[in-house]
Residue, then its C-alpha position, 0 to 999 in steps of 0.5 A: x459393716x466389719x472390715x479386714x483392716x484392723x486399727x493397726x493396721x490403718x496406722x501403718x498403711x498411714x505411715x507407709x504413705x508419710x514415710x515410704x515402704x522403703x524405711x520399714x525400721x522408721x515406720x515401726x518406731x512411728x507405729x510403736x511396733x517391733x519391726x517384725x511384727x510390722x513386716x508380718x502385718x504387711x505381708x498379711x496385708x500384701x497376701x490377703x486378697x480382701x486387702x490386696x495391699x500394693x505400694x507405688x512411688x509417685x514420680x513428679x512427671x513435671x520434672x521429666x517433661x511429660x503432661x498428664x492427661x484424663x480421657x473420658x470416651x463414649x464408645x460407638x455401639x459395639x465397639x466398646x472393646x476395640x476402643x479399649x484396644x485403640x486407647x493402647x496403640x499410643x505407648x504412652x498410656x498409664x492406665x486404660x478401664x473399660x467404664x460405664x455410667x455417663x458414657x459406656x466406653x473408656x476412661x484412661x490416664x496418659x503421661x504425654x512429652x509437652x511438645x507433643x500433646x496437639x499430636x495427641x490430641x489428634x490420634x484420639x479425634x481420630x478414633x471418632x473420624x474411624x466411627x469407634x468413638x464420640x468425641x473425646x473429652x480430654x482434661x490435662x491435669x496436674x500431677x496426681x496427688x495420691x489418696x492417703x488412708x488415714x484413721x479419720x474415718x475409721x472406728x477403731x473400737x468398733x473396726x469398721x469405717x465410718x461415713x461423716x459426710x454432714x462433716x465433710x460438708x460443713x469441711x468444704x466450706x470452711x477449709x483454706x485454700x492452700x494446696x500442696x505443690x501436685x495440685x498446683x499448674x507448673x510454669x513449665x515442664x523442664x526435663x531434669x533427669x538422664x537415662x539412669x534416673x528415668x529407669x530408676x524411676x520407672x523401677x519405683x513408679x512400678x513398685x515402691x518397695x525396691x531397694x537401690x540395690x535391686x534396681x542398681x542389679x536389673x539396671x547393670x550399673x553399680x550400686x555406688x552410682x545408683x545411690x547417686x542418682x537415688x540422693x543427687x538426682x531423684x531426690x534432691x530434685x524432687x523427681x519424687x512426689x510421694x507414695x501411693x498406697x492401694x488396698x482393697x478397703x472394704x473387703x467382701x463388700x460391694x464397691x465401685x471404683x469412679x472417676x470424677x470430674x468436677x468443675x467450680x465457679x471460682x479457684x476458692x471454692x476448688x482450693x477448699x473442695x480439694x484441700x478437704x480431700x487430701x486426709x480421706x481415706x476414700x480418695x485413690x489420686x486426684x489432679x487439678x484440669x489445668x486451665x480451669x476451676x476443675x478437679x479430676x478426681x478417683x474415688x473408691x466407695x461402698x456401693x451403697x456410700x457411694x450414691x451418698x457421695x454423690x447426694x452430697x456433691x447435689x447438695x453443694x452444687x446446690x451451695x453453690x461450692x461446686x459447679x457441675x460434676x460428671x462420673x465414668x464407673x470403672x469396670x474392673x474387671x476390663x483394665x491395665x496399667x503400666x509405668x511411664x515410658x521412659x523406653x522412648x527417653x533417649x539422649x535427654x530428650x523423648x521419642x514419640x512416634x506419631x506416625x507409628x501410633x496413627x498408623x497403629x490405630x488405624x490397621x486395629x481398626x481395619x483388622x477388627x472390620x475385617x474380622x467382623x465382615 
């Protein structure tokens, strides 16, 4: 099964996750490349639609006050659409897919301020009270650790991904259960950015590649002050989790994008499952369901490797290292994202209109009767 990914290649995508696609001069010296070379290789890969590369800054949405949510909705018949459109009338979503699998519906990321998420909870139950939807499964999450593309899995003499799922089984059982800072619940959800870092961050979270510069000149502020809250604020404290780096990884071939959610017996065992992710390629972000033993997780796979995923999450479940799993597969062709909605950060603290948004839900849902009729 050839790839247009070269072994190269994986070795720079590895290091633009490590280091960030802002330090392009590091990355080469890492990578053993002139920095030329590295920059044609790149825009090959950003220019390429089989590869489609694509670089976003994780941002530590903890530490500016906002909750993650995973929404899993079953639409009722014929209103697979209008949920999707109901699902965006609250402005402070991150990504809605139409999806099908378990339920045919929606799956959605929202990035809710702390004090308001009962609120939130009630504008979704009321998309089944409108007869639009089942009732909504809703798992609060963690930040997302962002999947890296590592050269694990990857021949590089034969340049081609390789699936070691015996391996990763026998993985799962003997990992630790250490687990990076993003997967572990906060204590609290302090809010330790201004306005200017909340734009900036906006800016990054969309594209990891924009340099202060060009931020300080959308922004209208000077770059000496940009650099500021660069060092001072976003860095130092640590409103910056990583990168997300995104390519297309099988090219031509058939492949399915899912979310996944999957509960365990007891913390170990989800420690171990989680922490056996964090090197494979396969993996596009995943959290921890706070409260519980479970992870959310997306993962992107080869059709046909994909169902080998989920043989192999049957025979753990059989071990006993996983307790239950259920699936939505994103239909991508029906699908948005967006950054955070640091429009309603004002005065250090977050506007979120309740009243606006169960109103907005309701008028789509008597226009769409109204047409229909």
């Amino acid at each position: 099964m050839h790839k247009p990914l070269t072994a190269l290649d994986i070795k720079i995508l590895q290091a633009l996750w490590e280091i960030g696609p802002r330090n392009l001069s590091k990355i080469a010296r890492v990578v053993g490349i002139p920095r030329d070379t590295l920059e044609f290789r790149i825009k090959r890969m950003r220019l390429n639609p089989q590869i489609f590369l694509r670089t976003y800054t994780s941002v530590y949405h903890t530490k500016i006050g906002l909750r993650k949510a995973v929404v899993f909705m079953e639409a009722k018949p014929g209103m697979e659409q209008l949920l999707f459109d109901c699902l965006k009338a609250n402005e402070f979503w991150l990504y809605i897919c139409r999806s099908y699998g378990s339920v045919e519906g929606c799956t959605a990321a929202y990035a809710i301020p702390r004090q308001h998420t009962d609120e939130f909870e009630e504008y979704l139950r009321e998309m089944k009270r409108l007869d639009v939807a089942e009732d909504p499964k809703i798992y609060w999450s963690t930040c997302f650790q962002a999947g890296r593309i590592t050269s694990e899995w990857f021949d590089s003499q034969g340049e081609n991904w390789v699936f070691r799922w015996n391996d990763w089984t026998k993985e799962v059982k003997t990992q630790k259960t250490d687990l990076p800072y993003t997967l572990m619940e906060p204590k609290s959800y302090p809010v330790c950015a201004d306005e200017i870092d909340v734009q900036m961050l906006m800016k990054l979270e969309a594209d990891a590649t924009r340099t202060v510069k060009e931020i300080a000149e959308d922004l209208g502020i000077s770059r000496q002050l940009a650099h500021f809250h660069y060092r001072k604020h976003l860095l130092e404290r640590k409103l910056i989790e990583g990168y997300e780096v995104f390519v297309m990884r099988y090219g031509n071939t058939p492949s399915v994008m899912v979310y996944f959610v999957v509960t365990f017996h007891d913390y170990a065992t989800f420690a171990k499952f989680a922490r056996s992710l964090l090197d494979k390629f396969f993996v596009v972000t995943m959290g921890k369901v706070l409260g519980e033993n479970g992870l959310v997780m997306e993962v992107f796979l080869p059709l046909g490797e994909f169902r080998k995923f989920v043989d192999v999450l049957s025979a753990l479940a059989r071990m006993k290292l996983v307790r239950s799993y259920k699936y939505a597969i994103q239909d991508l062709t029906m699908r948005s994202r967006q950054t955070f909605s640091g429009e309603f950060f004002k005065n250090d603290s977050w506007i979120y209109d309740h009243k606006k948004y169960m109103d907005g839900l309701r008028r789509k849902v008597a226009a769409s009767i109204y047409q229909v009729t």
